[in-house]
C-alpha positions, 0 to 999 in steps of 0.5 A: 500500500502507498501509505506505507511510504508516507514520510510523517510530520513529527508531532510537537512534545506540548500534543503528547508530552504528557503521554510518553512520560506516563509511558516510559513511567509504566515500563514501555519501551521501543529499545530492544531487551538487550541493549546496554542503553535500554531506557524506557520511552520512545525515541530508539525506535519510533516517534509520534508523527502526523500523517495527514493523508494516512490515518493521522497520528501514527508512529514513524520510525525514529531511525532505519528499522530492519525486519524483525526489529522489535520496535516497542514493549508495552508491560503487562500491567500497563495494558487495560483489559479485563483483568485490570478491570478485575483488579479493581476493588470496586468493579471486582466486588459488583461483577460477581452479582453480574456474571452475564457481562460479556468480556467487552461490556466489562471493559467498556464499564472499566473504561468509562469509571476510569474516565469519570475519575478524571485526573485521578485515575492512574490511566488519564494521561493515556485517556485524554489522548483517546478519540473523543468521537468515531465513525462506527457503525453503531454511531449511524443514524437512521439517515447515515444507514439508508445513505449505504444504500445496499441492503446487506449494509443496511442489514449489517448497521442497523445489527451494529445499533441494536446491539449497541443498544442491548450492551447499554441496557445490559450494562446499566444495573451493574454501572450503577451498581459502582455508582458511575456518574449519570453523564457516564452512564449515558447512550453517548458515553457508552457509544464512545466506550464500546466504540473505544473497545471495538477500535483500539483492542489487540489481541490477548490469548486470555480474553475475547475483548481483547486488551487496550495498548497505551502507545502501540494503539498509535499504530494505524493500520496497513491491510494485509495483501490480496485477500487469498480466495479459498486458500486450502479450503476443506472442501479442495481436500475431499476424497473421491469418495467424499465427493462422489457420496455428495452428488449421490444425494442428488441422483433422481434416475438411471443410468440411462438419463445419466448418459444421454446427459453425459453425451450432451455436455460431451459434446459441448465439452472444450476440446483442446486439452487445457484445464485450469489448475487445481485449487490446491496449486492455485492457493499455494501460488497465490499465498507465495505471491501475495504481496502486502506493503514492500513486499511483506506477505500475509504471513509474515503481516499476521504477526506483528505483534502480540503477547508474549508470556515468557517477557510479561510484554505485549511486543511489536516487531517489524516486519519489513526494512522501514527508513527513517521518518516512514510510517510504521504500520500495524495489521489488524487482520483480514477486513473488507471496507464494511468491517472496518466501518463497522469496527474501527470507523474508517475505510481504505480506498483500495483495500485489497480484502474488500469484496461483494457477496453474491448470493448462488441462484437456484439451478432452476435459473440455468433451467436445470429444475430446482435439484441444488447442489448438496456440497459444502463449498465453505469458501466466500461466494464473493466477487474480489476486488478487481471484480473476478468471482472468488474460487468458491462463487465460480465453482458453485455457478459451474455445479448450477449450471450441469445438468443434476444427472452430470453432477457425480460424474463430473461436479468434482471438476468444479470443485478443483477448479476446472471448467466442465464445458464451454457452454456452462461457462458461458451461462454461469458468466452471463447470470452472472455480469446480469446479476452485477447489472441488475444489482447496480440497477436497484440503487437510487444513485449511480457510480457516476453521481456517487462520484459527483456527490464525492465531489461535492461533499469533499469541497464542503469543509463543514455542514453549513457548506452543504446547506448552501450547496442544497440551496444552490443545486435546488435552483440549478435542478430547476433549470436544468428541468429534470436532469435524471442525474442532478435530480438524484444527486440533488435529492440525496443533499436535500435528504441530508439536509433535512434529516440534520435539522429535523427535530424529530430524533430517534435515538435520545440524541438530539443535543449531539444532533442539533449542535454544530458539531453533531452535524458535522460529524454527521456529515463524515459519516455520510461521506464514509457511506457513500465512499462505501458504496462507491467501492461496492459499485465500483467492484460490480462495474469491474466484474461486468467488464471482466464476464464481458470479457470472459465470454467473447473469450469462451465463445472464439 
């Protein structure tokens, strides 16, 4: 990723003095164990920079890191999880009559009381560095949901509010057993909590929610390489025997109707001799070649950091040579764009795990009757990111698109990843550029007038910008006279508009949203919406290019 090159702006001590002496005070460190200057705080390894254009505040290497450096140290007792929850007098005494709480209800509670106590608690020069506002999911208003337009998303953010909204209610007995202070106990502080927990947690092998990491939290993130499709998915393992035991499933008839099948798709069968490879050898060769960021793998960008037993020490290595002054990136795992809104409040424009999920269609759609295939694929039936259908997705097409009679005698070549016929092929990258343009069809913008809203909205620098822009393309709709595409931009601005300075509120938070700032913040949540969708339709637009092509290939 290009990010991985940026050169940061050094951040001033008065913006993070504070922190990194309360840091070196609690044993974290960036120097290596052995070294005979070992000291703690940062400044051998890293320093806090500012990224403008690459998630902000970040780390940037303080000299020339080679890869497998250890970069930074953060002390088992300066991490904030569960278990310092628990070492709590307080929170310990009220937990046992709440025993339901999940692990990240406890941590949220644990974080919001140590809030309250402001400057005294032990954790406040970390605290006060802390987002005071995200972007996630559950922050969505009922606007900012409809404005990602796909149904599967819609799905996916109104799931994220109402849990959202179940943790607080289930959490409300046991914070005001501790007698937390009401302004802390309300939807907005517990948003900003779980959101705090949801965004900024590493991983701990003793606790689900996972562990808060004062300094290595500065990380930002670096996607991982192309997402590996199927890799070594059980299903490319099955025996024969597995494989022909499924098919049988779907046998109604003799032999008879077996071979007159058989003889059709033989004559449509492609002649020259040339077969796909396996799955096996097409995982294994994507995994070698999957590159990540100056070529670091997937395998190698797993396993940035991590709790290390033996030290008491939550440890960060690097995992490529970095100059000095670059950014230093961490990976949080495999996301697509939609996860990383959900969870972490942010989007990459050309995230290479990003992806569309396309739902398999009954055989009946490829006029074979309604008897579906019975094996497990196990793989995503998804279009990846440049628009060509996973592994997973073609070979369930190819099993759709043979006659249930051909299933058992040759359904196995779908599963390794070869094609049965010519014909079938063609049919299944027919239903499928069809099933991109009927997609695309269904959503009230286009790709182009996303683009243009894009535009516009990146040009206004605060929500008072948008209400002049609606003014404005309100009187240039009219004499343009029913433009098909201004009336489709213009409406979503309206809707914005009018749904910022409604006085009828849904959620109980009507001062964020009457304030100056709630309307702000509303305003990048819709901008991370249609960034969203821009992506999503940008994919089905490539995938419609790539069946296109794919076909007049097949019919040569």
């Amino acid at each position: 990723m290009k990010n991985c090159l940026k050169v940061g702006t050094m951040v001033g001590n008065e913006d993070c003095e504070d922190l990194l002496r309360w840091a070196a005070l609690k044993g974290i460190s960036d120097a290596p164990r052995e070294s005979a200057t070992t000291s703690n705080g940062l400044g051998h390894s890293l320093v806090v920079a500012n990224f403008p254009d690459a998630g902000g505040r970040g780390l940037a290497a303080s000299r020339n890191l080679k890869e497998g450096d250890l970069i930074l140290r953060v002390p088992k007792s300066a991490l904030m999880s569960v278990l310092s929850a628990k070492a709590d007098p307080l929170l310990s005494t009220a937990l046992a009559r709440h025993p339901r709480l999940s692990s990240a209800q406890i941590l949220a509670v644990h974080l919001l009381n140590e809030a309250a106590k402001g400057k005294s608690s032990i954790w406040s020069p970390y605290l006060v560095h802390l987002p005071r506002i995200y972007h996630t999911l559950p922050y969505f208003m009922t606007n900012d949901v409809q404005a990602l337009q796909v149904e599967e998303a819609r799905w996916v953010a109104e799931k994220a509010i109402e849990k959202a909204l179940m943790d607080w209610e289930g959490a409300k007995c046991f914070m005001h057993e501790i007698s937390l202070r009401r302004r802390f106990m309300s939807l907005k502080a517990w948003l900003w909590a779980s959101a705090t927990v949801s965004s900024r947690t590493l991983h701990v092998p003793w606790d689900e929610a996972g562990t808060l990491c004062p300094v290595g939290d500065l990380f930002n993130y670096a996607a991982p390489g192309a997402y590996v499709c199927d890799i070594m998915e059980t299903v490319t393992n099955s025996t024969a025997q597995d494989l022909e035991h499924s098919f049988d499933k779907d046998q109604t008839s003799g032999h008879s109707s077996l071979s007159k099948a058989e003889e059709l798709e033989e004559r449509n069968s492609c002649s020259n001799g040339h077969e796909v490879e396996t799955a096996k050898e097409k995982a294994e060769s994507e995994f070698d070649d999957d590159i990540s960021c100056n070529g670091v793998t997937i395998r190698e960008r797993l396993r940035d950091g991590g709790f290390e037993a033996d030290h008491g020490e939550y440890c960060f290595y690097a995992r490529q040579d970095y100059h000095k002054g670059q950014q230093v990136l961490l990976c949080y795992g495999l996301y697509n764009n939609l996860e990383l809104l959900e969870h972490y409040g942010f989007l990459l424009p050309h995230n290479p795990n990003d992806n569309v999920h396309i739902r398999l269609p009954d055989s009946e759609e490829f006029g074979l009757g309604n008897v579906n295939p019975s094996v497990h694929l196990g793989g995503t039936t998804c279009l990846e990111i440049d628009g060509s259908p996973s592994f997973s997705l073609v070979a369930g097409l190819r099993l759709r698109a043979i006659h249930p009679f051909l299933r058992k005698a040759k359904g196995h070549f779908a599963l390794m990843g070869k094609q049965i016929s010519v014909d079938s092929d063609i049919h299944i990258y027919q239903w499928l550029e069809k099933k991109c343009i009927s997609l695309l069809a269904c959503l009230p913008t286009s790709l182009d007038d996303d683009f243009i809203l894009k535009k516009l909205a990146s040009s206004a620098q605060n929500f008072g910008a948008i209400e002049d822009l609606a003014v404005s393309l309100s009187e240039t709709l009219t004499k343009a006279e029913g433009n098909i595409v201004q009336v489709s931009v213009v409406r979503e601005i309206q809707n914005l508009v009018s749904s910022c300075t409604s006085a009828k509120e849904d959620r109980s938070e009507n001062e964020a949203r009457c304030s100056t700032r709630g309307k702000d913040f509303q305003l990048e949540r819709w901008k991370l919406a249609v960034e969203w969708r821009i992506g999503y339709k940008q994919i089905l637009r490539r995938c419609i290019h790539f069946c296109a092509k794919k076909i007049t290939i097949l019919k040569q």
